[in-house]
C-alpha positions as CSV (number, residue, x, y, z in Angstrom):
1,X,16.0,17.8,-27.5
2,X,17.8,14.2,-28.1
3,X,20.5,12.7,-25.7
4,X,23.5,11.4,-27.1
5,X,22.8,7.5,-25.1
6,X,21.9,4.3,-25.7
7,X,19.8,1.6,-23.3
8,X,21.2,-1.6,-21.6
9,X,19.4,-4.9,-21.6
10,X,20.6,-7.5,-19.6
11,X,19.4,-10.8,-20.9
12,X,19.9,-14.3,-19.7
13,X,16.7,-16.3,-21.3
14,X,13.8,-16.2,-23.4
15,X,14.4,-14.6,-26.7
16,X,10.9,-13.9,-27.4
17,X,11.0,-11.5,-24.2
18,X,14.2,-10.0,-25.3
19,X,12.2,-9.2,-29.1
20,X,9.3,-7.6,-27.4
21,X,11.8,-5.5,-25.2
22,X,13.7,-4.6,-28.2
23,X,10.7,-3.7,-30.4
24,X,9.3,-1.6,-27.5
25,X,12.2,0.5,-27.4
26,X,13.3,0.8,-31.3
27,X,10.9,3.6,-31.8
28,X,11.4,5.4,-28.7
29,X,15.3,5.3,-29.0
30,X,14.9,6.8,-32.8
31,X,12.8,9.2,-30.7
32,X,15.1,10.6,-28.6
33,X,18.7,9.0,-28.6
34,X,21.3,10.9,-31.5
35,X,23.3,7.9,-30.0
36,X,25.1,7.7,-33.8
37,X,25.4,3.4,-34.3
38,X,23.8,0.7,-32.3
39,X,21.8,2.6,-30.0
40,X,20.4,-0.9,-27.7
41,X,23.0,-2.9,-25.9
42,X,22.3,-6.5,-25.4
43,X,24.6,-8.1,-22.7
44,X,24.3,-11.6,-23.7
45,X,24.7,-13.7,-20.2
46,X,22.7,-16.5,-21.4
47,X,23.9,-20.1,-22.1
48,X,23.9,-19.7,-25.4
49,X,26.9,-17.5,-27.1
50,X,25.5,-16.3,-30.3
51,X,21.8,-14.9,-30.5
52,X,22.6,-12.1,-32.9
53,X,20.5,-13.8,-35.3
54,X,17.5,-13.9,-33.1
55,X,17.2,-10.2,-32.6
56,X,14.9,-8.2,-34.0
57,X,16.2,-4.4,-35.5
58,X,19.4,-6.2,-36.3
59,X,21.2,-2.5,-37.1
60,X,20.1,-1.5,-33.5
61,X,21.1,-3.7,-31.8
62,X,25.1,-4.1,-30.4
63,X,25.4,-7.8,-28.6
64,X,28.1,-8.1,-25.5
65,X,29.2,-11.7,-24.5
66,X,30.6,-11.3,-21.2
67,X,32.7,-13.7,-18.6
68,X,29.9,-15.7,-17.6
69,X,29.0,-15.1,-14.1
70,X,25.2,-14.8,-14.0
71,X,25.3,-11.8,-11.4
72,X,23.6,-8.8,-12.2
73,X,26.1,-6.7,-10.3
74,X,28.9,-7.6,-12.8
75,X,26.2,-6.5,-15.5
76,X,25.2,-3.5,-13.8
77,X,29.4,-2.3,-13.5
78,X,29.8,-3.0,-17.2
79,X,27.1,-1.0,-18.6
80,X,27.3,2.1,-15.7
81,X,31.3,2.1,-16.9
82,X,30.8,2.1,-20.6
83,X,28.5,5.0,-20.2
84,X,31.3,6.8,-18.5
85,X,34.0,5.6,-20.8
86,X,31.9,7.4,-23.7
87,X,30.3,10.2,-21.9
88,X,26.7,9.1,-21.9
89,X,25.1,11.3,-19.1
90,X,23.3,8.3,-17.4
91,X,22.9,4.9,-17.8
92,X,19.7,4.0,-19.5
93,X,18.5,0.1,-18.7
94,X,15.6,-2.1,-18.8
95,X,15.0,-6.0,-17.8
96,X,14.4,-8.2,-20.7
97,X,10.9,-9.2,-19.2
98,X,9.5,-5.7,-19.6
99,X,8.5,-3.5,-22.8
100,X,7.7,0.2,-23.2
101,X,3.8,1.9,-23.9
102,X,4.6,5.0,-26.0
103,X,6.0,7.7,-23.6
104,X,7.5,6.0,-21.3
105,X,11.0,7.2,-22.4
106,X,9.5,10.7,-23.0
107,X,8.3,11.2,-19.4
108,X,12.0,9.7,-18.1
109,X,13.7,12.1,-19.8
110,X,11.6,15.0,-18.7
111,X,12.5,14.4,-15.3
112,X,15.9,14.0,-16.2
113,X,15.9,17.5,-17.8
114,X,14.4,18.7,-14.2
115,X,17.4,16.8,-12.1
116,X,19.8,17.2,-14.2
117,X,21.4,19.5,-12.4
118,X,21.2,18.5,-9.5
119,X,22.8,15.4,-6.9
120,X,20.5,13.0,-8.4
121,X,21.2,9.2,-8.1
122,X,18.1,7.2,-10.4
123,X,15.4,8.1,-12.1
124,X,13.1,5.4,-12.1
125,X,9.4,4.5,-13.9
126,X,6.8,4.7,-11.9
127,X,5.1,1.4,-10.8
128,X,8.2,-0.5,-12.3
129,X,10.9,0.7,-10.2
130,X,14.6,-0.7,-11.7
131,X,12.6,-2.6,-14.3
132,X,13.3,0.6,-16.3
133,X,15.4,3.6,-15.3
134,X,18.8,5.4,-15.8
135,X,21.5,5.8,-12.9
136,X,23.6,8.9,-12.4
137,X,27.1,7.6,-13.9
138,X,28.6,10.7,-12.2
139,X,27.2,8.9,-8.8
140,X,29.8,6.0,-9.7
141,X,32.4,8.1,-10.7
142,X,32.7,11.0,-7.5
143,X,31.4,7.8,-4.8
144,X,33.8,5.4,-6.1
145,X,31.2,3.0,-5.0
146,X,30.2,-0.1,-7.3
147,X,27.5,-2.7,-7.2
148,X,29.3,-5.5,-5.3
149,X,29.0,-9.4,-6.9
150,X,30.4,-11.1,-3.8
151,X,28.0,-9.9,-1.5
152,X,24.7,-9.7,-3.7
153,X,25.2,-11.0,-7.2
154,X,21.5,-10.9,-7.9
155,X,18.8,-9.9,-5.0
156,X,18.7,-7.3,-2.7
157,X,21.6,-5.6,-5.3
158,X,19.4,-2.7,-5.4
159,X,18.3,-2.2,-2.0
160,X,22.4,-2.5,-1.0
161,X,23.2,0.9,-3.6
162,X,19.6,2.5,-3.4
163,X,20.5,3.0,0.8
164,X,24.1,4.0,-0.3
165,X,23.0,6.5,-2.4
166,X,20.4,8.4,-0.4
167,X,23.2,8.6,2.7
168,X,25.4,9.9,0.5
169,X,23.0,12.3,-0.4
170,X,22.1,11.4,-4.2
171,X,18.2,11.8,-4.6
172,X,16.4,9.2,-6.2
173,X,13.0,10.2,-8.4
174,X,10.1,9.1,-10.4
175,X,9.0,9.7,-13.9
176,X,5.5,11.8,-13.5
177,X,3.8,9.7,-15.8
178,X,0.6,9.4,-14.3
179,X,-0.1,5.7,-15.1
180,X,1.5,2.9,-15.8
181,X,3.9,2.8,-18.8
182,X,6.2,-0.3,-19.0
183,X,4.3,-3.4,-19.5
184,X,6.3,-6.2,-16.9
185,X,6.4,-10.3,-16.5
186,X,7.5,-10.4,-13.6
187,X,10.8,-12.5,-12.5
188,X,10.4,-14.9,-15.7
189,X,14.2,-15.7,-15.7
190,X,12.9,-17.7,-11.8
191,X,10.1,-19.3,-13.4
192,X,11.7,-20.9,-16.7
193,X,15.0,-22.2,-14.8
194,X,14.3,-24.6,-12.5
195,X,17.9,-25.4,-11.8
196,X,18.8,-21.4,-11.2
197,X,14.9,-20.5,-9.3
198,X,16.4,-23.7,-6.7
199,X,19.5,-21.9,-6.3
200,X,17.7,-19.0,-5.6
201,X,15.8,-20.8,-2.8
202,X,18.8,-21.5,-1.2
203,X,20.3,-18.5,-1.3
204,X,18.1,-15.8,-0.9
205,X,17.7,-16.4,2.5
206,X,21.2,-15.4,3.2
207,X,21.3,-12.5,1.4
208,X,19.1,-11.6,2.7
209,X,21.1,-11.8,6.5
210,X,23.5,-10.7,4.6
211,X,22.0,-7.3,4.3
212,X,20.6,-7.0,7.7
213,X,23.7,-7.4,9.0
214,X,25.3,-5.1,7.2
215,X,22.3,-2.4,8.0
216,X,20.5,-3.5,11.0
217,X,17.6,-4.6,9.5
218,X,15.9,-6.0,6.2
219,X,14.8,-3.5,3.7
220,X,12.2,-1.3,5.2
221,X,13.9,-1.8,8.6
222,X,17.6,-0.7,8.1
223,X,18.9,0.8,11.7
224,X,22.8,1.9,10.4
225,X,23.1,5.1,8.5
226,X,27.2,4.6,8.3
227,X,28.3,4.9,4.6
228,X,30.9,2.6,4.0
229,X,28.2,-0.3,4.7
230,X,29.3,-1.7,8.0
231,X,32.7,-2.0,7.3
232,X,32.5,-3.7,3.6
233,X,33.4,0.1,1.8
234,X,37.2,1.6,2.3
235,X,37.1,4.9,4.0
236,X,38.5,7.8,2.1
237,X,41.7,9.0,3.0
């Protein structure tokens, strides 16, 4: 049966990347998504303003030019609140570096179908992780809890919400796809900017204490369980 959604790609360079991306999921969107219009979302946080007419599957494709921050937090709370505004029942998303092998949308949605039902938070593709996957928008919406730019704008984003999630009891799973099914190049956007891969350098390092002191530890080795993240979440009333 077809989902009324559409997919998120967040793109910040290499075009060719983005096509492949896009070509990968044109198919697989026809597939399953009734999504009636554009049914892929390009936020455009690149450099350069218009790439409409770069795109492949032109009358798939819906471009978003956003306040340029280049934080994927501020991408993440655009997409996960348009899927809310329109009553999409996740939030489907893919990195620009990474295309789809036929059925890897099927087997998501299977364990969607599985979950739905219940206080799930991500369903993720196996041996890809948040390369591909679609959050819970209903986790956003009841937790009041949003990915936060200030403290991690880029890195260890999804290690900050993954540990909210699971203690506040919203399951993450995995696709049952039994092999790989999304092909990867791996942090490309680090490797073809020098200027923002040096920034990176810099800062990774404390975002990286960032987190540990907000959870005791460094992913893997996180000693608080308290919910509102050390402080840096208001407390419900």
């Amino acid at each position: 049966m077809k989902q009324r959604f559409r997919v998120y790609i967040p793109f910040a360079e290499n075009i060719q990347l983005l096509n492949e991306c896009i070509d990968s999921l044109a198919p697989q969107m026809d597939a399953f998504s009734d999504w009636e219009g554009a049914k892929i979302v390009v936020i455009n946080n690149s450099p350069d303003e218009r790439i409409d007419h770069l795109l492949n599957h032109h009358e798939a494709v819906e471009v978003w030019r956003l306040p340029f921050t280049l934080s994927h937090a501020d991408e993440g709370n655009w997409m996960i609140a348009d899927a809310l505004r329109s009553g999409q029942p996740f939030c489907m998303t893919i990195h620009t570096d990474a295309s789809l092998k036929p059925g890897a949308m099927e087997w998501l949605l299977k364990k969607y179908e599985e979950v739905k039902d219940t206080k799930w938070s991500v369903i993720m593709s196996p041996h890809g992780g948040h390369i591909f996957c679609a959050y819970n928008v209903e986790f956003f919406n009841k937790e009041g809890v949003w990915f936060d730019p200030f403290l991690f704008p880029f890195y260890y984003m999804d290690n900050h919400m993954g540990r909210l999630m699971m203690l506040r009891g919203w399951k993450e799973y995995l696709a049952d796809n039994p092999e790989p099914l999304v092909n990867h190049k791996s942090s490309h956007f680090l490797k073809e900017n020098p200027v923002f891969c040096q920034k990176n350098n810099i800062a990774f390092k404390h975002h990286g204490a960032i987190y540990a002191e907000i959870w005791g530890g460094l992913p893997g080795h996180e000693k608080s369980v308290d919910i509102y993240a050390n402080g840096t979440l208001p407390r419900k009333q």
